[in-house]
Every structure is written in structure tokens, then in C-alpha cells.
C-alpha positions as CSV (number, residue, x, y, z in Angstrom):
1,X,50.4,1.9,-14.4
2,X,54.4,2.5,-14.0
3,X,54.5,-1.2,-13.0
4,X,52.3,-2.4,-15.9
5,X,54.7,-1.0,-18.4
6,X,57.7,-1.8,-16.5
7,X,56.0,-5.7,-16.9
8,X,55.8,-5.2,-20.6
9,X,59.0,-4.2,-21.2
10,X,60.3,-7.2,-19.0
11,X,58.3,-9.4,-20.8
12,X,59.6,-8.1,-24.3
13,X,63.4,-8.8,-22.8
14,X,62.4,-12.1,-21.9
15,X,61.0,-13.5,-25.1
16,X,64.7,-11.4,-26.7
17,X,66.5,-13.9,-24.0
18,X,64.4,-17.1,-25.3
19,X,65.4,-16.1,-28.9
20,X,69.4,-15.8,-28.0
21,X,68.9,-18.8,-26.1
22,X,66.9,-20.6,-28.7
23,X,70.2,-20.4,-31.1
24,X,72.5,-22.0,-28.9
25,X,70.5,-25.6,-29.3
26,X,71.1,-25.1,-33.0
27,X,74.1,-25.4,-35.5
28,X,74.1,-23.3,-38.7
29,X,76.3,-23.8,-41.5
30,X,77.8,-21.5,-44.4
31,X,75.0,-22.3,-46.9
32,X,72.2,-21.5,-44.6
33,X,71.0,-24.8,-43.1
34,X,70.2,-25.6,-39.7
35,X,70.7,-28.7,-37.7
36,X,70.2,-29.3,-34.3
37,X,72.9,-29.8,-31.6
38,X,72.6,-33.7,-30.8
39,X,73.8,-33.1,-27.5
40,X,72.1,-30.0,-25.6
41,X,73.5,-28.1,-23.2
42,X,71.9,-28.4,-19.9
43,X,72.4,-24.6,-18.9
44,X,70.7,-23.7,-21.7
45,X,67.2,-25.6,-21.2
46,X,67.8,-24.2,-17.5
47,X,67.7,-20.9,-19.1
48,X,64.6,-21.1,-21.7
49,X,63.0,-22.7,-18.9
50,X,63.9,-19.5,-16.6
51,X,63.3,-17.0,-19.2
52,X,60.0,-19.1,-20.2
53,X,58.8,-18.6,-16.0
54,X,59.6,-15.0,-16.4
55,X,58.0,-14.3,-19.2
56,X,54.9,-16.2,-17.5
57,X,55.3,-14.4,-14.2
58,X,55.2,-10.6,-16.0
59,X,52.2,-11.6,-18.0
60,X,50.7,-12.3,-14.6
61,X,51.5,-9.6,-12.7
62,X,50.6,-7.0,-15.4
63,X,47.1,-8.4,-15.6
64,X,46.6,-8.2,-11.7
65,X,48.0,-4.6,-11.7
66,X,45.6,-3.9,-14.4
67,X,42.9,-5.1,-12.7
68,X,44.1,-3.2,-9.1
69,X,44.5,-0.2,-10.9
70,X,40.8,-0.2,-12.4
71,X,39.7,-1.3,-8.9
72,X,41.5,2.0,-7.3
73,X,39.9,4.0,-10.2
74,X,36.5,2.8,-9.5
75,X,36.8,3.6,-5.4
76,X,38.5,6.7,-6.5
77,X,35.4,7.8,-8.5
78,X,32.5,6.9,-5.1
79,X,34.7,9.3,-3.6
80,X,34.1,12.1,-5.9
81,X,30.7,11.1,-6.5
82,X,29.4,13.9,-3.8
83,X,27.9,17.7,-3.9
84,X,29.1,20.2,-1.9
85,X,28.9,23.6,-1.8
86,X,31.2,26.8,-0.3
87,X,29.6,28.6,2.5
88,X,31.3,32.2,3.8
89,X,30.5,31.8,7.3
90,X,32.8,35.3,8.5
91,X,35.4,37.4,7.0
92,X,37.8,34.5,7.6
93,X,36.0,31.3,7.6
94,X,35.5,29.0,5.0
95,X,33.4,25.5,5.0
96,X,32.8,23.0,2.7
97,X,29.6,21.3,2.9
98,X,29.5,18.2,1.3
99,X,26.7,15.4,1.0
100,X,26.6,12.0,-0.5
101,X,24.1,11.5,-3.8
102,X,20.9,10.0,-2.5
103,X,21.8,11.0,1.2
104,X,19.0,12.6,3.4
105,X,19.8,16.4,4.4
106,X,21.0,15.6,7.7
107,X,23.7,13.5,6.7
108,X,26.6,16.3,5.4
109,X,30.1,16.6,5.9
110,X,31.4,20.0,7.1
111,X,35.2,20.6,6.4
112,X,37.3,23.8,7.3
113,X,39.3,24.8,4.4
114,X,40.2,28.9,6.0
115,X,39.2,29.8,8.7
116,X,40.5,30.9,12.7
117,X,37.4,30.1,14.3
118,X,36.6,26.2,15.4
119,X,33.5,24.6,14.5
């Protein structure tokens, strides 16, 4: 999500750029009046167009992070999608019995979490 919002944020400096850039293709005078420049500056047009691909680009990339992150959170949730249970097995040894919803009986996971004694 750090990315997404740095995307944003690149994307809100971006259409700031095309704005600057935008006045440089224009003449204003004293009473308020704009005109455009008759003859444009190449560099300029380089740079909308630039800023214009950047702005494009962030857009992009923060709907694909989006979409990676909610993919992550979904696979992130399977994972906890399990019961379990603590079992004391002797003064020092813990385990952690785990089993998948809908699994049969035999299939659990045993995981150490304290213990001296191997399994």
C-alpha cells in the first residue's frame, strides 16, 4: 500500500508539472487576457507529453498494486482459515495441532513451538 500512495502523490506532482507547463504555451497580458504563443516551444510539448506518460504510468501501476495487494490479502486469509489447538505434551513440550476446515482427522499439522524433546 506504501507504493500505492507513493503513486498518488506522483501522480498529483505530475498533473502540478502539466499545469506549469501548460502556461509556457500561453501569453498573458496586464488586463487579464490570454493569447496563445504562435510559435511553441518544442521542449515544452516534449515535457506535457512526458509529464502526460507519467501521469498515465502511476495511474497504472497504482491500480495493479491495488489489485496485488487484495490478491496477497485474499491468500493471506486461506492461510489463517485453519483450527488448531495447544496440546501440553510434558513439562516442557508444546505442540500446535492444526487442521485445515473441511479436512478429514488424519490430515493435521503438528508444529513445535517449546519444547526439548523431538517429535
Amino acid at each position: 500500500m506504501c507504493y500505492t500512495a507513493f503513486n498518488v502523490v506522483s501522480v498529483v506532482t505530475a498533473i502540478v508539472s502539466i499545469q506549469l507547463l501548460r502556461l509556457g504555451l500561453v501569453n498573458h497580458t496586464t488586463d487579464g487576457h490570454t493569447f496563445q504563443k504562435e510559435n511553441k516551444d518544442v521542449l515544452i510539448i516534449t515535457a506535457l507529453a512526458a509529464a502526460g506518460c507519467e501521469c498515465l504510468n502511476c495511474i497504472v501501476s497504482s491500480l495493479v498494486s491495488c489489485r496485488l495487494a487484495k490478491a496477497a490479502k485474499k491468500e493471506l486469509q486461506k492461510k489463517r482459515e485453519e483450527t488448531f489447538h495447544v496440546q501440553v505434551v510434558g513439562e516442557k513440550d508444546i505442540l500446535v495441532i492444526s487442521r485445515k476446515i473441511g479436512a478429514p482427522p488424519g490430515e493435521e499439522k503438528r508444529e513445535k513451538v517449546l519444547g526439548v524433546t523431538a517429535l
